[in-house]
C-alpha positions as CSV (number, residue, x, y, z in Angstrom):
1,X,112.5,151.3,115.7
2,X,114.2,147.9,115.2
3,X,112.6,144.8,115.6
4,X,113.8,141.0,116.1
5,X,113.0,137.6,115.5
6,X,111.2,136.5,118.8
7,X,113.0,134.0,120.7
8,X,110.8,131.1,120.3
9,X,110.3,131.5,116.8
10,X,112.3,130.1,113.8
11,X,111.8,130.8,110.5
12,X,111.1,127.2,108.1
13,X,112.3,126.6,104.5
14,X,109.6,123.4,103.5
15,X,107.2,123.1,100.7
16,X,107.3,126.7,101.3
17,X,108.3,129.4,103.6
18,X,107.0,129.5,106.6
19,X,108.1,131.0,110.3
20,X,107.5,128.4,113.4
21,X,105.7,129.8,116.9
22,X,107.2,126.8,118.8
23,X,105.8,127.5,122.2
24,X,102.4,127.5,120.6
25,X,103.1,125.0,117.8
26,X,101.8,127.5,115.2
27,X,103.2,127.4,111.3
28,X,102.9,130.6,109.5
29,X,103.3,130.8,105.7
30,X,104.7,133.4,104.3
31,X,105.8,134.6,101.2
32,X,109.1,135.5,99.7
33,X,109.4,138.9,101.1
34,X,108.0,138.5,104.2
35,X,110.8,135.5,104.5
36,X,113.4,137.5,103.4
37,X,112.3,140.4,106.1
38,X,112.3,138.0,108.9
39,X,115.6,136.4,107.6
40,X,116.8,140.0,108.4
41,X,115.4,140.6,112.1
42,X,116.2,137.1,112.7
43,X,120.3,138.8,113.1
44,X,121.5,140.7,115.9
45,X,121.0,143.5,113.9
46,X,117.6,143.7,113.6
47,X,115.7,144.7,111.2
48,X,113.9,148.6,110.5
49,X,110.5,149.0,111.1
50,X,110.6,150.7,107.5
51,X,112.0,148.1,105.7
52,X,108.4,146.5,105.2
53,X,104.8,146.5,105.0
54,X,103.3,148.4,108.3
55,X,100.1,146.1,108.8
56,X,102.4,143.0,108.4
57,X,104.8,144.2,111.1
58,X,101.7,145.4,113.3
59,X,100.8,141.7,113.0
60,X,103.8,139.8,113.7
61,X,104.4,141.8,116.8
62,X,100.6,140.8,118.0
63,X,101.2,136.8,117.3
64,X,104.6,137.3,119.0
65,X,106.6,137.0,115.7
66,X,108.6,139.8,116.2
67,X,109.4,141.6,119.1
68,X,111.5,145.0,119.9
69,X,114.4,143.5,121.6
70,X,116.7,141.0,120.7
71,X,117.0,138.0,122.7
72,X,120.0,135.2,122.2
73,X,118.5,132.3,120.5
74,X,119.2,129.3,118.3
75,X,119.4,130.4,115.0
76,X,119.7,126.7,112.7
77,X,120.5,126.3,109.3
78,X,118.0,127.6,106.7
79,X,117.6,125.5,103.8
80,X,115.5,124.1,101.6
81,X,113.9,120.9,102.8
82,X,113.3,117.6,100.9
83,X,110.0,117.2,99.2
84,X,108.0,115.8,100.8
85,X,109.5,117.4,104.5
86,X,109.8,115.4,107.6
87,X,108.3,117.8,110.0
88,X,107.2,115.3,112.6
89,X,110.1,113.0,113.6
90,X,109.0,110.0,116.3
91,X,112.3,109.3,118.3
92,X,112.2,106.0,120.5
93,X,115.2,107.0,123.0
94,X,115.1,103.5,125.0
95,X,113.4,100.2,125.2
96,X,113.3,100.3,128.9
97,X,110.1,100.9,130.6
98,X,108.8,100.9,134.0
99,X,105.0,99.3,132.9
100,X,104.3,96.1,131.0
101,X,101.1,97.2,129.3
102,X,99.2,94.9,127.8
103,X,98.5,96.2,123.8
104,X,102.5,97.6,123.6
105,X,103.0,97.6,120.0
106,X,107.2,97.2,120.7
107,X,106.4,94.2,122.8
108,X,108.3,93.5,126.3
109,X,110.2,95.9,127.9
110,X,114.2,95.7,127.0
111,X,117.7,97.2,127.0
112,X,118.0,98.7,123.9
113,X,118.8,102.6,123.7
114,X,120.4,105.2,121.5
115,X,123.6,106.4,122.2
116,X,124.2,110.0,123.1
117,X,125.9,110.5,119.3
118,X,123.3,108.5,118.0
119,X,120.8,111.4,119.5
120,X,122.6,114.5,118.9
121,X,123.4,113.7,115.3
122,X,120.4,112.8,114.5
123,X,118.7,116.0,116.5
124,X,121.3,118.3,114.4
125,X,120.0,116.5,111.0
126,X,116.5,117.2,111.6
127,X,117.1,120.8,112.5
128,X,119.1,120.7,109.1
129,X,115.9,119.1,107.4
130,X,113.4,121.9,108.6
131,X,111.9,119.9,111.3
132,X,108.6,121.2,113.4
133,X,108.1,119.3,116.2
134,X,110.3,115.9,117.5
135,X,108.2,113.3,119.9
136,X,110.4,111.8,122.4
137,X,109.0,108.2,123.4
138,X,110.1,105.0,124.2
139,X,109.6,102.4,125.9
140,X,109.6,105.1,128.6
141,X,112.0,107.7,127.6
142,X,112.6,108.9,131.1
143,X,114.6,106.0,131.7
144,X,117.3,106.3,129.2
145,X,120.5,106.0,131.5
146,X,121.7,109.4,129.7
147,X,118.6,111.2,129.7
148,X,119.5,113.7,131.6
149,X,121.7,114.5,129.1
150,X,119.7,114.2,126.1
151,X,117.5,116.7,128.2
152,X,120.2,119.1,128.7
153,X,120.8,119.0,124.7
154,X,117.1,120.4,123.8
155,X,117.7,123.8,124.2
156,X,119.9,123.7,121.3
157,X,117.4,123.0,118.8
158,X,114.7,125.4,117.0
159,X,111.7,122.5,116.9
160,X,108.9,121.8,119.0
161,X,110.1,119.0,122.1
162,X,107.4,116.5,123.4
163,X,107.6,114.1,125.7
164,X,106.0,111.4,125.3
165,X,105.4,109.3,128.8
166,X,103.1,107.0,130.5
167,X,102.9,109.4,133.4
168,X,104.2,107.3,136.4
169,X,107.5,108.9,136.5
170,X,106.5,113.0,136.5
171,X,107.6,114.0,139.5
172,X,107.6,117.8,140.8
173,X,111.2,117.7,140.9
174,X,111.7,116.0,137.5
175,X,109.1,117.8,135.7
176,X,110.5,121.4,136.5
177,X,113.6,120.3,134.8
178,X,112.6,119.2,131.7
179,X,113.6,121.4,128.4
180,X,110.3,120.6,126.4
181,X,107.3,122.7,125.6
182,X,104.9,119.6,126.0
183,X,104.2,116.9,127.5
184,X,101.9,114.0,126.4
185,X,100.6,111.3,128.8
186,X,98.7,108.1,127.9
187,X,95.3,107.8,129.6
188,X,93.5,104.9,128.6
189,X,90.8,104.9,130.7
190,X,88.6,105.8,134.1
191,X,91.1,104.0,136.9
192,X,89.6,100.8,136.1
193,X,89.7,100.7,132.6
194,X,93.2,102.4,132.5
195,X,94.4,99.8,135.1
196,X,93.0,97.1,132.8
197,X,95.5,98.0,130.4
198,X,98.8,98.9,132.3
199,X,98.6,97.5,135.8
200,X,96.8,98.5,139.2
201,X,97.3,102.2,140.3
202,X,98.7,103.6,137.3
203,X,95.9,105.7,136.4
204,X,95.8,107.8,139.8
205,X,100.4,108.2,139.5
206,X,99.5,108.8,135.8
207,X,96.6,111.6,136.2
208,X,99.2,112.8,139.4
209,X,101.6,113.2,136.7
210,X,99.8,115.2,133.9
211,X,98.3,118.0,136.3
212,X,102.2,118.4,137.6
213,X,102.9,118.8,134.1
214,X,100.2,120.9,133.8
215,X,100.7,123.3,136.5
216,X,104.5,123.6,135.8
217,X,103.2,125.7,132.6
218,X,103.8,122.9,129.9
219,X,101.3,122.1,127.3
220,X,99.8,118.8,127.8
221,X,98.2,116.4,125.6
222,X,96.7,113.0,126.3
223,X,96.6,109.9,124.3
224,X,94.3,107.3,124.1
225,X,93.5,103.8,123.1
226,X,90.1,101.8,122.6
227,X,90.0,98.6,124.1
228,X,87.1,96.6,125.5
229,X,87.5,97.8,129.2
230,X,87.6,101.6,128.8
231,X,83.9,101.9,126.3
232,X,82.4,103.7,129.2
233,X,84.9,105.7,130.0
234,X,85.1,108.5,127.1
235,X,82.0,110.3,127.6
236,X,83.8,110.7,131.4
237,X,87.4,111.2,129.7
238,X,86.2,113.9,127.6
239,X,84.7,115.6,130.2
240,X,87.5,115.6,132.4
241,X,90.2,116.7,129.5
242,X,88.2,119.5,128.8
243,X,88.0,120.7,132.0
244,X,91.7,120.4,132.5
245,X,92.1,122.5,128.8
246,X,93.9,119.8,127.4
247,X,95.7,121.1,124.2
248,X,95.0,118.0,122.5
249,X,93.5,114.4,123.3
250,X,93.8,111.9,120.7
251,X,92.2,108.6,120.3
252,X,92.9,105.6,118.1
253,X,93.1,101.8,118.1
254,X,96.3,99.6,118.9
255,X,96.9,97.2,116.4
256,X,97.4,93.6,117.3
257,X,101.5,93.7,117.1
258,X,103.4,92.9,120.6
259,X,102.5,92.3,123.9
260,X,98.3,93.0,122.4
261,X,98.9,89.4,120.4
262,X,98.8,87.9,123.6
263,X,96.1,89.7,125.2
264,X,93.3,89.1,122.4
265,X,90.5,90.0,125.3
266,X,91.1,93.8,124.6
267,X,90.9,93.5,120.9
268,X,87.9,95.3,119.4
269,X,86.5,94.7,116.0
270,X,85.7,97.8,113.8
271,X,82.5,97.9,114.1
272,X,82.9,98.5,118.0
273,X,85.9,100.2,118.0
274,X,85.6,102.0,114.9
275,X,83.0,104.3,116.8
276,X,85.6,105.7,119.5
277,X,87.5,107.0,117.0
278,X,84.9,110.2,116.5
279,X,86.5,110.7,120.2
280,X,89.5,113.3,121.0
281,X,90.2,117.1,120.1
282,X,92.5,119.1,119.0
283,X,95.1,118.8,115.7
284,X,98.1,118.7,115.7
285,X,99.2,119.1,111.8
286,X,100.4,121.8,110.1
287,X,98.6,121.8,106.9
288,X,99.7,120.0,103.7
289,X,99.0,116.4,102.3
290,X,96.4,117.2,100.1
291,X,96.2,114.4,97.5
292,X,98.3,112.2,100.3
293,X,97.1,109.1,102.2
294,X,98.4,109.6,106.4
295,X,101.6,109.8,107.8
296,X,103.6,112.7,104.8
297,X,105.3,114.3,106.7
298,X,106.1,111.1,109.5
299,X,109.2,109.2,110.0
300,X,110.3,107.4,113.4
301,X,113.6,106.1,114.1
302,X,113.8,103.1,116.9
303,X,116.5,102.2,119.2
304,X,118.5,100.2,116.5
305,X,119.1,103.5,114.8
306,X,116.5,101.9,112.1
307,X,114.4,104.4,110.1
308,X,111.0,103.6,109.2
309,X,107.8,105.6,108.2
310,X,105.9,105.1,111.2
311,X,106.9,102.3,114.3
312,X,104.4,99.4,113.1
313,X,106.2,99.2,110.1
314,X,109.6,98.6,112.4
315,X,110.3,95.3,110.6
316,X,110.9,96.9,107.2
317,X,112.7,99.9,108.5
318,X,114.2,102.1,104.5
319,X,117.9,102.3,106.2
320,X,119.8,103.6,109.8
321,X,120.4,106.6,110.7
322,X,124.4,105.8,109.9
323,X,123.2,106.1,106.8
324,X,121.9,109.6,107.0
325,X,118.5,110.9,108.4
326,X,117.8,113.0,105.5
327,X,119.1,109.5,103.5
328,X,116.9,107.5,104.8
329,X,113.8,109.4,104.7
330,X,113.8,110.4,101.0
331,X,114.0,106.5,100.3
332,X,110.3,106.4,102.1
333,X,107.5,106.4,99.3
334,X,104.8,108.5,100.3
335,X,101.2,106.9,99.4
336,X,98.8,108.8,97.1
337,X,95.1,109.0,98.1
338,X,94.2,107.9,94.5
339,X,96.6,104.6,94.2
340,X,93.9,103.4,97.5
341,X,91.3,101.2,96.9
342,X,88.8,103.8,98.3
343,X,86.7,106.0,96.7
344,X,84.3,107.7,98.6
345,X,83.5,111.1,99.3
346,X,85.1,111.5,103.0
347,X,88.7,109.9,101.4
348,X,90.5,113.8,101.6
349,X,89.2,114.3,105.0
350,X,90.4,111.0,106.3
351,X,93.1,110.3,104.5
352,X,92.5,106.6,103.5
353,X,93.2,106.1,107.5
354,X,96.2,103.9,108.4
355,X,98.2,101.9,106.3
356,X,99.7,99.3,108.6
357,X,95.8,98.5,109.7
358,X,94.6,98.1,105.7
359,X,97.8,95.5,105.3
360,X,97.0,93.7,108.5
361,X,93.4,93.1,106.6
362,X,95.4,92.1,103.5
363,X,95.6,94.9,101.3
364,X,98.0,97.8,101.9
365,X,96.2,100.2,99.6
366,X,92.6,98.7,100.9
367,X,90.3,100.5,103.3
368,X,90.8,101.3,107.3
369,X,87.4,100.1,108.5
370,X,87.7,101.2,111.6
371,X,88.3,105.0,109.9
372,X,85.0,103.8,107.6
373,X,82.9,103.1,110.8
374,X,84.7,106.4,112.2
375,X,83.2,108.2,109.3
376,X,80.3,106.3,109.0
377,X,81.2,105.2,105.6
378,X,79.3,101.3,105.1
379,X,82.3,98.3,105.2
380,X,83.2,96.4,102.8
381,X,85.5,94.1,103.8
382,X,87.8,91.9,101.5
């Protein structure tokens, strides 16, 4: 009997080899002659049922690795990635948005956008670079003036497509045309406290949206931010996500860039906000980064084409895409857990939290406190 690669996998050349379950975002490692096997059913050929261990085929036929008939599928380049790889690539389409939310981190809506070549090369250069998953955002990336387009390209590529979208805009019609395997929507609140952040009657379009999403069969995940209108809220929040069998809900806190530097009444210190954080399910990492403060295997590029290793750090971008995706990311410098001025015994589990928030306290390689309060870990600030 033969046996193929199944259509929604694709096998991944990183740190090591792996094969990628896209529609359920699972990474498998494997080792070199299990890669080389798969290499083989991964042909029109197929491969013999033979050729290799019986209780390892047995098993990649149950996790829907393999499968007995060959199905016409994307089959990208395999080679060997850069060290660290960019698995996770954040990709701001447009500037344009239909909201005007009050803690934006880009700031006021605009006009900005990436060209169609500008997206497609950079899309075929991430394939290239062994990339898992690619988070479409904005602004609100469902109104790019080619997004239609963009959409029709995604079935091209062998990663994982999210959408990332306020909500407002799903629309039965829309949503059963989109070429993604997930969809995330930003819920910040209980109506009141959502509204509070994004304007009156977004949080009813926005929750209309994500069970639209949700019964047209895509995975959906929610993200959230703490602010000072939605602390009663997450006890509610996480009993409605559940219910709903959200894949994934994360929480975190915006940091006070953009439109939030004029709305200082959301702001939360860490001690408050810091608490939330133990909030949200769900992970969405593949493993890896041992040794590595947050953010690896992270890069986002903005609509200027700039390249930076995550979108608060947008004013000191390491090049443009022009340049070269693969350029541009192996000029970002990834931060080890032991250069951080951090030492306690949680540090591998948390990662040192986030950089930008340690710099806006003055010290880049300092501590998060709002990941120390998260972790109940005493501040020391300074």
């Amino acid at each position: 009997m033969k046996y193929f690669l199944s259509s929604g996998c694709a096998l991944k050349w990183l740190e090591f080899p792996a094969v990628y379950r896209i529609p359920t975002d699972e990474l498998y490692e494997l080792d070199a002659a299990a890669f080389e096997f798969l290499g083989k059913c991964a042909s029109q050929e197929g491969c013999e049922a033979d050729a290799h261990d019986r209780e390892f085929i047995e098993y990649a036929v149950q996790e829907g690795i393999l499968s007995t008939r060959f199905t016409e599928r994307t089959k990208p380049l395999l080679k060997k990635s850069p060290e660290p790889s960019l698995r996770y690539l954040e990709l701001q389409i447009s500037q344009r948005c239909n909201l005007s939310c009050r803690h934006c981190y880009i700031g006021p809506p605009g006009e900005k956008e990436l060209t169609m070549k500008e997206v497609r090369d950079i899309l075929e250069e991430f394939q290239d670079m062994q990339g898992l998953r690619l988070l479409i955002t904005g602004g609100e990336p469902l109104l790019h003036t080619k997004f239609k387009d963009i959409n029709n390209l995604l079935p091209e590529y062998a990663f994982r497509k999210v959408l990332c979208t306020n909500g407002v805009l799903l629309s039965e019609e829309l949503t059963k045309s989109l070429n993604v395997d997930e969809i995330q929507v930003s819920i910040d609140g209980i109506e009141s406290g959502h509204d509070a952040l994004r304007g009156e009657g977004t949080f009813g379009k926005a929750m209309a949206g994500l069970r639209m999403a949700a019964q047209a069969g895509y995975a959906v995940s929610i993200a959230t931010m703490v602010h000072s209108m939605n602390l009663n809220d997450f006890e509610e929040m996480e009993e409605l996500f559940r219910g709903m069998r959200i894949k994934e809900w994360s929480v975190d806190v915006p940091s006070p860039v953009g439109t939030l530097r004029d709305n200082p009444l959301f702001r939360l210190p860490p001690e408050i906000a810091g608490k939330y954080l133990r909030y949200g399910f769900g992970d969405g990492l593949h493993g890896g980064g041992e040794g590595f403060a947050c953010g690896l295997h992270l890069a986002t590029v903005m609509t200027d084409g700039g390249v930076a290793k995550c979108t608060f750090y947008r004013s000191s971008s390491v090049g443009n895409v022009d340049e070269g995706l693969e350029e541009c990311w192996r000029r970002i410098v990834p931060v080890k857990l032991d250069e951080l001025g951090c030492d306690c015994m949680v540090r591998s589990e948390c990662r040192g939290g986030c950089r930008y928030r340690a710099g806006l306290l003055g010290n880049n390689l300092g501590r998060d406190l709002y990941r120390c309060v998260a972790y109940n870990v005493p501040l020391q600030r300074g």
